[in-house]
SEKOL-506673 format. One record per residue: residue in one letter; x, z, y of N, C-alpha, C in turn. Coordinates in Angstrom, 2 decimals. Layout:
N
+---------+---------+---------+---------+---------+---------+---------+---------+---------+---------+
: residuo :     nc1 :     nc3 :     nc2 :    cac1 :    cac3 :    cac2 :     cc1 :     cc3 :     cc2 :
+---------+---------+---------+---------+---------+---------+---------+---------+---------+---------+
:       A :       X :       Z :       Y :       X :       Z :       Y :       X :       Z :       Y :
...
+---------+---------+---------+---------+---------+---------+---------+---------+---------+---------+
# end
This chain:
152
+---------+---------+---------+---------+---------+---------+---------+---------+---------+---------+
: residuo :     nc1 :     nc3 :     nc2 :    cac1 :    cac3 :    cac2 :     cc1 :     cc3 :     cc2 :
+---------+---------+---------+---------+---------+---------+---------+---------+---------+---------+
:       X :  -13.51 :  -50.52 :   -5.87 :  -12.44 :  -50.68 :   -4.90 :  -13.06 :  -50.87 :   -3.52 :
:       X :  -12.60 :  -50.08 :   -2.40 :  -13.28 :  -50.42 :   -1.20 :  -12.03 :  -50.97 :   -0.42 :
:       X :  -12.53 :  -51.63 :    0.50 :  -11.63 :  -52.13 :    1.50 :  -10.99 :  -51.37 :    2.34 :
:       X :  -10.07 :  -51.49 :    2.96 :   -9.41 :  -50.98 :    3.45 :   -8.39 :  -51.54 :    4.58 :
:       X :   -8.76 :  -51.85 :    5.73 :   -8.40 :  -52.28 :    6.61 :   -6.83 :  -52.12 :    7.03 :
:       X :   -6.03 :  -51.06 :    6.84 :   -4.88 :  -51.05 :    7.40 :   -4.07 :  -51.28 :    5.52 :
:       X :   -4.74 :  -51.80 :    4.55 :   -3.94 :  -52.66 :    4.20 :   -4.45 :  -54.00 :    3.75 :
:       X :   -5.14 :  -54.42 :    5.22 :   -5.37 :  -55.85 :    4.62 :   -4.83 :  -56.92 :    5.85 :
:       X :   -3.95 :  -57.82 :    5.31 :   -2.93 :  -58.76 :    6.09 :   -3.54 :  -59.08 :    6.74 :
:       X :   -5.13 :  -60.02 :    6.27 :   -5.92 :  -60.47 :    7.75 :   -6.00 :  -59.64 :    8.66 :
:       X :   -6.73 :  -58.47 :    8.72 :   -7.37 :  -57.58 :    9.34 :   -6.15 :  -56.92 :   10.11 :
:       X :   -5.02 :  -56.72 :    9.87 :   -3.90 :  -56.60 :   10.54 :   -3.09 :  -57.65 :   11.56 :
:       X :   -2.88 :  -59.06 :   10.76 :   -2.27 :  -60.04 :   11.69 :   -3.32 :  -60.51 :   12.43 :
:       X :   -4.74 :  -60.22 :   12.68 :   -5.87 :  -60.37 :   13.72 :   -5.43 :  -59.58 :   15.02 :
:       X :   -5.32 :  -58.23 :   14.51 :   -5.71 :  -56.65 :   15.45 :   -4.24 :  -57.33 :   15.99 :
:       X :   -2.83 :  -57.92 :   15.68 :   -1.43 :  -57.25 :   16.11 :   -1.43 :  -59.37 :   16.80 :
:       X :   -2.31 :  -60.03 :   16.59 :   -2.71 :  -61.05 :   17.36 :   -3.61 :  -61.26 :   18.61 :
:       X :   -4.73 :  -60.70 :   18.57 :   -4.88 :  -59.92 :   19.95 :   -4.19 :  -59.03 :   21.00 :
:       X :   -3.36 :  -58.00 :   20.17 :   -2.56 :  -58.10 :   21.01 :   -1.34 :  -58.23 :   21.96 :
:       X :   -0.86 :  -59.43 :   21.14 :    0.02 :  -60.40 :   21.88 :   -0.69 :  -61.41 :   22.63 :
:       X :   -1.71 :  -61.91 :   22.52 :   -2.55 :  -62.46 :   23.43 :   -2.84 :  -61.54 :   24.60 :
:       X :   -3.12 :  -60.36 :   24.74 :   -3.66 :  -59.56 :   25.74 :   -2.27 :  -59.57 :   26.39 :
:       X :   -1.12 :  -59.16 :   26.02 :    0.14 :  -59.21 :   27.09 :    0.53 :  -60.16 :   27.29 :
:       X :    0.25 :  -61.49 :   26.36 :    1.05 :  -62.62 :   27.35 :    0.47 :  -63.24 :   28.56 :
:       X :   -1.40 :  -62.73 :   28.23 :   -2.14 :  -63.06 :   29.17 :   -1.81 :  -62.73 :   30.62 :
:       X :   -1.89 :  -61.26 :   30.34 :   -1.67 :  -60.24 :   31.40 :    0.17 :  -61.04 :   32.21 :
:       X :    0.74 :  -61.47 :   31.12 :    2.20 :  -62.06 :   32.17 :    1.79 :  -63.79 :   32.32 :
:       X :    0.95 :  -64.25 :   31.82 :    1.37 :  -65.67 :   32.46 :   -0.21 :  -66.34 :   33.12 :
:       X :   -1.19 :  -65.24 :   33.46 :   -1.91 :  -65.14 :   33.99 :   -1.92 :  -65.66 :   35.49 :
:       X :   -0.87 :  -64.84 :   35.81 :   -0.65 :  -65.15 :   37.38 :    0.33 :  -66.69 :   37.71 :
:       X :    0.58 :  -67.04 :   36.32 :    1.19 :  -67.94 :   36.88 :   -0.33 :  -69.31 :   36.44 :
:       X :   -1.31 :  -69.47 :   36.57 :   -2.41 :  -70.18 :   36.34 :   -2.54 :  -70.48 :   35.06 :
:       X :   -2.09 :  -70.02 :   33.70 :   -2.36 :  -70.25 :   32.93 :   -3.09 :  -68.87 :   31.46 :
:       X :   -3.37 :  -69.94 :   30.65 :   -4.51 :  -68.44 :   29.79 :   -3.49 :  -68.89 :   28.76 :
:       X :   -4.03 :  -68.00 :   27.28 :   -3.61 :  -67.81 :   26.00 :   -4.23 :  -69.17 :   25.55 :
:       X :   -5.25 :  -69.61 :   25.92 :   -5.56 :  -71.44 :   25.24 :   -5.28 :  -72.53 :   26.02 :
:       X :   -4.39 :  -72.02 :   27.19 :   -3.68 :  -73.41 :   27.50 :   -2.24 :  -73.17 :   26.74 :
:       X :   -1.68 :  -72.35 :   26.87 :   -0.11 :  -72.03 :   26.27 :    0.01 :  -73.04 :   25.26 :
:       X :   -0.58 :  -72.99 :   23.88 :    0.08 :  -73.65 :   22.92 :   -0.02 :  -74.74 :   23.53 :
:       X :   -1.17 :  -75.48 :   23.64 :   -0.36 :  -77.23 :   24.65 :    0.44 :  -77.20 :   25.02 :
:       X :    1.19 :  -76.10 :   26.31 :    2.07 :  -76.48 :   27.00 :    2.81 :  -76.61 :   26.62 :
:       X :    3.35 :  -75.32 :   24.92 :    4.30 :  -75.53 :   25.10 :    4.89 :  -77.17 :   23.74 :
:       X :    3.98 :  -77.10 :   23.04 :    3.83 :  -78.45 :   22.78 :    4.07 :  -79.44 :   23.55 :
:       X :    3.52 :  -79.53 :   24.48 :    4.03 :  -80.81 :   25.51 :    5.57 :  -80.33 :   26.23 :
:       X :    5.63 :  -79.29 :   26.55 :    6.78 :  -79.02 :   26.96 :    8.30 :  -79.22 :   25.93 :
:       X :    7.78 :  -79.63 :   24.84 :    8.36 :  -79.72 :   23.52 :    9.11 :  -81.14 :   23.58 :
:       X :    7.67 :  -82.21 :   23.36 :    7.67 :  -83.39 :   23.91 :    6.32 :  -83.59 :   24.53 :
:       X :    6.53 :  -84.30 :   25.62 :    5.60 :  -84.73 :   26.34 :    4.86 :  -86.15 :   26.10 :
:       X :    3.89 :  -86.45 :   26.41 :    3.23 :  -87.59 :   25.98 :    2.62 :  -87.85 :   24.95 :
:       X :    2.08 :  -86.71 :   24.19 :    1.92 :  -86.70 :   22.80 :    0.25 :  -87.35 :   23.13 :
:       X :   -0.19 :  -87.42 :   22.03 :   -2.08 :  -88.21 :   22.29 :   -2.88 :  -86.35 :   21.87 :
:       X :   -4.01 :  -86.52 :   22.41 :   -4.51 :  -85.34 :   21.80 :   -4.90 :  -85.37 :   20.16 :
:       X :   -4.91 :  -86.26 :   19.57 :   -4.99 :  -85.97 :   17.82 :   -3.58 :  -85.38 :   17.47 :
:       X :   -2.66 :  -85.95 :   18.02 :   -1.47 :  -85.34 :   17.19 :   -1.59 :  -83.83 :   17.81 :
:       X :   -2.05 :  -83.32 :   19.39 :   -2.39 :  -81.94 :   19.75 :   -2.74 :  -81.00 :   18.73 :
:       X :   -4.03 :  -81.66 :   18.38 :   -4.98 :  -81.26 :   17.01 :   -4.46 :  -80.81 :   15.83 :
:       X :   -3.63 :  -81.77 :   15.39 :   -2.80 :  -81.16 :   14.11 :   -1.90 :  -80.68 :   14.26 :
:       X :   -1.18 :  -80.66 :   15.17 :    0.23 :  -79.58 :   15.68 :   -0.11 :  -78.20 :   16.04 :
:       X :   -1.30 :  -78.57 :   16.41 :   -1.55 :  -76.98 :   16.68 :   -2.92 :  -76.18 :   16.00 :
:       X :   -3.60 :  -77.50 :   14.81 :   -4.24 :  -76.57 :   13.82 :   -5.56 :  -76.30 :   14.84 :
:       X :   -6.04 :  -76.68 :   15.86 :   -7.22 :  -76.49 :   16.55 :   -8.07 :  -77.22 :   15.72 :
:       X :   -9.50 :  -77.03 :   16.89 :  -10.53 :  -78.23 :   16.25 :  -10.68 :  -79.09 :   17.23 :
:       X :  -11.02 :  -80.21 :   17.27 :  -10.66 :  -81.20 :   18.08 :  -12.09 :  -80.91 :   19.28 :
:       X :  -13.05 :  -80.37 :   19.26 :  -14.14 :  -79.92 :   20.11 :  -13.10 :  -79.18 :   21.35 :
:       X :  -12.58 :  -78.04 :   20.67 :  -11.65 :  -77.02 :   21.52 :  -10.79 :  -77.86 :   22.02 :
:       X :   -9.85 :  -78.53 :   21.49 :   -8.67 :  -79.02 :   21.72 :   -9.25 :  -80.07 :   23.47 :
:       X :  -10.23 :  -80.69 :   23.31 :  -11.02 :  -81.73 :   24.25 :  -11.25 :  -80.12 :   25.04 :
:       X :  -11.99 :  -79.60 :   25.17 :  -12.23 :  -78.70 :   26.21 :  -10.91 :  -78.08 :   26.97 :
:       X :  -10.18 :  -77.85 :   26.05 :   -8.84 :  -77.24 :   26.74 :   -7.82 :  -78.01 :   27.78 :
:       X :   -7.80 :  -79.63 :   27.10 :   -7.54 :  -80.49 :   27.97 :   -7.90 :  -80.90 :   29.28 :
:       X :   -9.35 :  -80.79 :   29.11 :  -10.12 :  -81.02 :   30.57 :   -9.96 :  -79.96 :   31.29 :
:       X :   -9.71 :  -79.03 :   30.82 :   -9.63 :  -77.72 :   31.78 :   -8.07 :  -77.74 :   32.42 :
:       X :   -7.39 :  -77.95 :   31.24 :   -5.32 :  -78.10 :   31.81 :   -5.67 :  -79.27 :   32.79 :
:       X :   -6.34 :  -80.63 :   32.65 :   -6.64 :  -81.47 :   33.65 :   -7.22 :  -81.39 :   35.04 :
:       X :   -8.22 :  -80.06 :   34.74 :   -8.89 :  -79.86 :   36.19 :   -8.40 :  -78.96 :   37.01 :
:       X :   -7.07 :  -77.92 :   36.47 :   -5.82 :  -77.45 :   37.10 :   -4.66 :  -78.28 :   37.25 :
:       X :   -4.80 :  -79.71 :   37.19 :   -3.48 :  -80.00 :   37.65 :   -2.56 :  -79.98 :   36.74 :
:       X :   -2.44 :  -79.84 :   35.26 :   -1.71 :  -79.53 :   34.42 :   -1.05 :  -80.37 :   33.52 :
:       X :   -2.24 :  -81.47 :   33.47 :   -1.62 :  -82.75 :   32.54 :   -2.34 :  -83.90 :   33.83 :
:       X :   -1.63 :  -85.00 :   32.76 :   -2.58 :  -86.33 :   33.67 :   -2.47 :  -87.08 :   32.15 :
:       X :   -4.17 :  -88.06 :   31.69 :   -3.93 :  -88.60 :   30.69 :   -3.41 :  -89.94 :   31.03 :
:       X :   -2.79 :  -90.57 :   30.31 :   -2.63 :  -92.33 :   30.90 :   -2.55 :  -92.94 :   29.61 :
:       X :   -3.15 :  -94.57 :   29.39 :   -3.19 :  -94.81 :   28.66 :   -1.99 :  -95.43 :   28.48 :
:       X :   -1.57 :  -95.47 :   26.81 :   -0.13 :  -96.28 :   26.59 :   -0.06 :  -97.01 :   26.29 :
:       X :    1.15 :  -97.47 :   26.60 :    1.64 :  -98.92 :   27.00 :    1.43 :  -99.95 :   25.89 :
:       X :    1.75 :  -99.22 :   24.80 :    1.55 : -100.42 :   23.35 :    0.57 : -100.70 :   23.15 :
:       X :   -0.43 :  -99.66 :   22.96 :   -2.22 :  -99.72 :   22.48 :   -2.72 :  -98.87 :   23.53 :
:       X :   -3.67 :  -99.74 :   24.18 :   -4.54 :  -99.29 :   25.33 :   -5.74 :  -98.19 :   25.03 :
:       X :   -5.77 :  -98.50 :   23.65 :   -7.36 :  -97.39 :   23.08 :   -6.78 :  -95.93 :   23.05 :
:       X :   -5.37 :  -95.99 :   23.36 :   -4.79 :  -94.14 :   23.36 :   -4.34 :  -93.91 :   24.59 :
:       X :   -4.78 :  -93.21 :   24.47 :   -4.47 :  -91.95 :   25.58 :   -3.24 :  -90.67 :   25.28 :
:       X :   -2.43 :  -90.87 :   26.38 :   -1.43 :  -90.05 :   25.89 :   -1.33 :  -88.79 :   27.22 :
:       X :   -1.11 :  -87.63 :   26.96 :   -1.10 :  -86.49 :   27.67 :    0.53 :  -86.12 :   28.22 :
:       X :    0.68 :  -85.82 :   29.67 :    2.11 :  -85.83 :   30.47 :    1.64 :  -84.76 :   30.93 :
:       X :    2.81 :  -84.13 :   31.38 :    2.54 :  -82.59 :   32.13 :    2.59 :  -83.18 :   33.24 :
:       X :    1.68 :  -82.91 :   34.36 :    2.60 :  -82.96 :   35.78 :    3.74 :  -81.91 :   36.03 :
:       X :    4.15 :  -82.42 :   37.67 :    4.98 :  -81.72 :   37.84 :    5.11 :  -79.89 :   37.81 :
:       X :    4.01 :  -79.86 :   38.48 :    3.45 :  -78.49 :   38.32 :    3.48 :  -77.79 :   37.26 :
:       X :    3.00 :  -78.10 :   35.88 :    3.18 :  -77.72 :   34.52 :    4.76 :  -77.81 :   34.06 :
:       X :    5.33 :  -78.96 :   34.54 :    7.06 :  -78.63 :   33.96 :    7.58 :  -77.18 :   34.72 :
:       X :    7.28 :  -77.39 :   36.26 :    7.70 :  -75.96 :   36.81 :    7.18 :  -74.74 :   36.03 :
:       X :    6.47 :  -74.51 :   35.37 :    5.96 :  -73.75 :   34.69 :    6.52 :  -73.30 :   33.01 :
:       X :    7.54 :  -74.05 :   33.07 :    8.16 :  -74.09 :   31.83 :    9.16 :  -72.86 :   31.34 :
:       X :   10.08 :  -72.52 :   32.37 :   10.72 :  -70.95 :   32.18 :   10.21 :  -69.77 :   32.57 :
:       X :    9.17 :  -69.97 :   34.01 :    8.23 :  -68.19 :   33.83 :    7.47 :  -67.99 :   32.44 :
:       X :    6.94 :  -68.80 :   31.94 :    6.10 :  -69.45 :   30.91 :    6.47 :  -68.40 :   29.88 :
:       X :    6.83 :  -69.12 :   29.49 :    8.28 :  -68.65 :   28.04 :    8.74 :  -67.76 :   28.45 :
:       X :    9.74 :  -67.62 :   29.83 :   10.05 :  -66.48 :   29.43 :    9.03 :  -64.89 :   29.85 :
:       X :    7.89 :  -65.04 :   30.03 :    7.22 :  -64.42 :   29.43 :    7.07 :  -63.94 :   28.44 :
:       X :    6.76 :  -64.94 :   27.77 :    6.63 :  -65.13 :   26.18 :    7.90 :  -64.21 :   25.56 :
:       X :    8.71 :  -64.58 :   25.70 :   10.41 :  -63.79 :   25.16 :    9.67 :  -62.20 :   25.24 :
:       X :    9.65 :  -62.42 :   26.34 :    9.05 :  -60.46 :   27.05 :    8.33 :  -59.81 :   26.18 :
:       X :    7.50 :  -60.66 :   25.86 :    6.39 :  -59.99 :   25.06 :    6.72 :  -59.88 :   23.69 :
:       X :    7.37 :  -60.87 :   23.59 :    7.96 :  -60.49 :   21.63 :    9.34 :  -59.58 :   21.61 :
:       X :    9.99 :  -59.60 :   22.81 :   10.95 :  -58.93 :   22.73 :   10.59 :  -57.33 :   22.62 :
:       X :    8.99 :  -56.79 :   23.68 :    8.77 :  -55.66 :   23.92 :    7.96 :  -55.01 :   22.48 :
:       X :    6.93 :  -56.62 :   21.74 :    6.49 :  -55.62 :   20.93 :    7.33 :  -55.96 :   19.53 :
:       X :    8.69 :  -56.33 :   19.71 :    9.38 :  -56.11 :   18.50 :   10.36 :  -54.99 :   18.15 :
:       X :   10.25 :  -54.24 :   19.85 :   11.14 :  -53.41 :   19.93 :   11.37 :  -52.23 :   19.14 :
:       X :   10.36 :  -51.97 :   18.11 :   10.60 :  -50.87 :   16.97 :   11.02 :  -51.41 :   16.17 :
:       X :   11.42 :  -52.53 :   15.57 :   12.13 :  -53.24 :   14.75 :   13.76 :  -53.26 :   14.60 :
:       X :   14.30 :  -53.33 :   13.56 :   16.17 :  -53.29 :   13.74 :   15.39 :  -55.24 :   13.64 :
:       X :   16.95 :  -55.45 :   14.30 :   17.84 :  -57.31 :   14.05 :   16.89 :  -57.71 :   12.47 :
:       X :   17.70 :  -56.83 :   11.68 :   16.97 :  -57.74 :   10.29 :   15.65 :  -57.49 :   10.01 :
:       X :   15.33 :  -56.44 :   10.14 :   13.74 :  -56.42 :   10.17 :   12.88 :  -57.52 :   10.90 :
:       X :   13.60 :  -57.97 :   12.55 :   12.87 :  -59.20 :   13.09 :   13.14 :  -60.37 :   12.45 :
:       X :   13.88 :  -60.37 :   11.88 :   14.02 :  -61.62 :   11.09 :   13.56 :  -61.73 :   10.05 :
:       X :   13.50 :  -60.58 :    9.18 :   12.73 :  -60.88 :    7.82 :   11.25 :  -60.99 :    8.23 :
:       X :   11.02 :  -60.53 :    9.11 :    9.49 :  -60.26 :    9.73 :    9.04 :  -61.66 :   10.14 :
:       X :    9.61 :  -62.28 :   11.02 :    9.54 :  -63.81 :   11.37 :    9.55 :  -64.48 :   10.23 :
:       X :   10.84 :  -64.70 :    9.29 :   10.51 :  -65.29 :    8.42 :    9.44 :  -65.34 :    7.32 :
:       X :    9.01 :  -64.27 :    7.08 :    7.93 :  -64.13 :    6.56 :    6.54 :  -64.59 :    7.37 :
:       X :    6.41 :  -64.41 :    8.23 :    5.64 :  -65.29 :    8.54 :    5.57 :  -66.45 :    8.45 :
:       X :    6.67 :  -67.03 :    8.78 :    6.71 :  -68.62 :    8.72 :    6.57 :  -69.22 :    7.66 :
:       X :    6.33 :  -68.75 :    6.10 :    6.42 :  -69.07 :    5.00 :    5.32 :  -68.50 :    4.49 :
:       X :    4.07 :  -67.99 :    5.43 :    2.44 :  -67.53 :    5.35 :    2.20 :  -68.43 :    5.91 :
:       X :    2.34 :  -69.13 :    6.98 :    1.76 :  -69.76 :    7.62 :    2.25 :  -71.13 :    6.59 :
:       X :    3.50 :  -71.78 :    6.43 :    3.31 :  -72.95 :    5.88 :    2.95 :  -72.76 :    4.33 :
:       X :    2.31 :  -71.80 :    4.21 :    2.13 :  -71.44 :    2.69 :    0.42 :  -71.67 :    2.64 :
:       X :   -0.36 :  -71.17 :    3.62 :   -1.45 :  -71.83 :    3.92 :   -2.13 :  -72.84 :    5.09 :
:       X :   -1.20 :  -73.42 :    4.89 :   -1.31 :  -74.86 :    6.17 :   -0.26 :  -76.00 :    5.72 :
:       X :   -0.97 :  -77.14 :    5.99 :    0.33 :  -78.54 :    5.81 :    1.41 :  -78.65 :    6.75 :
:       X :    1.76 :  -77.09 :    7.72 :    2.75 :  -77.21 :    8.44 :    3.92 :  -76.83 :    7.67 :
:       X :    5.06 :  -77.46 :    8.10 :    6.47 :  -76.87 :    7.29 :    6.76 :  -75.57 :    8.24 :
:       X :    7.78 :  -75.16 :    7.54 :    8.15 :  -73.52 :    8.22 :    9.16 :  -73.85 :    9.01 :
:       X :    8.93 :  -72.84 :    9.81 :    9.93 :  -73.17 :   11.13 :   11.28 :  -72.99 :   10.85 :
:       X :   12.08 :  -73.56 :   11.39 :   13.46 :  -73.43 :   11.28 :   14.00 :  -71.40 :   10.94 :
:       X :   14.45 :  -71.23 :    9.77 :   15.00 :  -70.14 :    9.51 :   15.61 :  -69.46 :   10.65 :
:       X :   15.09 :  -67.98 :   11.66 :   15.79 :  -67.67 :   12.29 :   16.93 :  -66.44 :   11.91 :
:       X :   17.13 :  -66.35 :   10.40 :   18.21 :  -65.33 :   10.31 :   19.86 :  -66.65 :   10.62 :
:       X :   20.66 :  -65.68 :   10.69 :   21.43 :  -66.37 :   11.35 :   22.53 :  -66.54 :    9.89 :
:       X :   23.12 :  -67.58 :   10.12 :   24.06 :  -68.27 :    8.77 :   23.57 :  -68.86 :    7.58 :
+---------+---------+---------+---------+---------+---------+---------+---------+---------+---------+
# end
């Protein structure tokens, strides 16, 4: 049996993951941000104040990356850490203001780009398509699956 690349799921949800990274880059580029600040944001934009461990497991990084990405959203102006109020040994992560303004070009970027490369798809196809993912992903990860987006 030899391999065979256009039917193997990794080797496919890699190639069709790059590039959605390359267009969301290309749209939220100009607004100061990359493809490894996004998931923070929009995590924090989710809720804000989260500590960077819970970062870590919400978003499945490694905590080396997760620390580099922070200091970098920090040295743009993007978060501010402060320690909290109950227990002083944590550190909790706030968007500044700058990063909340950044919250609808952001995304809706993001929309753009799933909207453009879903566009060979019918309605149920994006949905069975989504959902299926979401039930790969919590099928190999301790994340639960995202809220069902077929509708009813």
């Amino acid at each position: 049996m030899t391999f065979d690349k256009h039917r193997s799921a990794g080797y496919l949800i890699n190639h069709l993951a790059r590039i959605f990274a390359r267009n969301l880059s290309d749209r939220i580029q100009p607004l100061g941000l990359s493809t490894g600040t996004f998931p923070a944001m929009l995590a924090l934009w989710e809720q804000d104040g989260r500590t960077q461990k819970e970062l870590v497991a919400l978003l499945d990084i490694e905590q080396a990356t997760m620390a580099n990405t922070l200091a970098r959203m920090e040295r743009d102006k993007l978060i501010l850490r402060k320690r909290d109020a109950q227990d002083g040994r944590v550190q909790r992560i706030w968007l500044t203001e700058r990063a909340r303004a950044l919250q609808a070009p952001a995304t809706g970027a993001a929309d753009a780009v799933n909207a453009a490369a879903l566009a060979g798809l019918s309605a149920s196809e994006r949905d069975t398509f989504l959902a299926l993912m979401g039930k790969l992903i919590a099928a190999n990860t301790d994340t639960d699956p995202p809220d069902d987006p077929t509708p009813g």
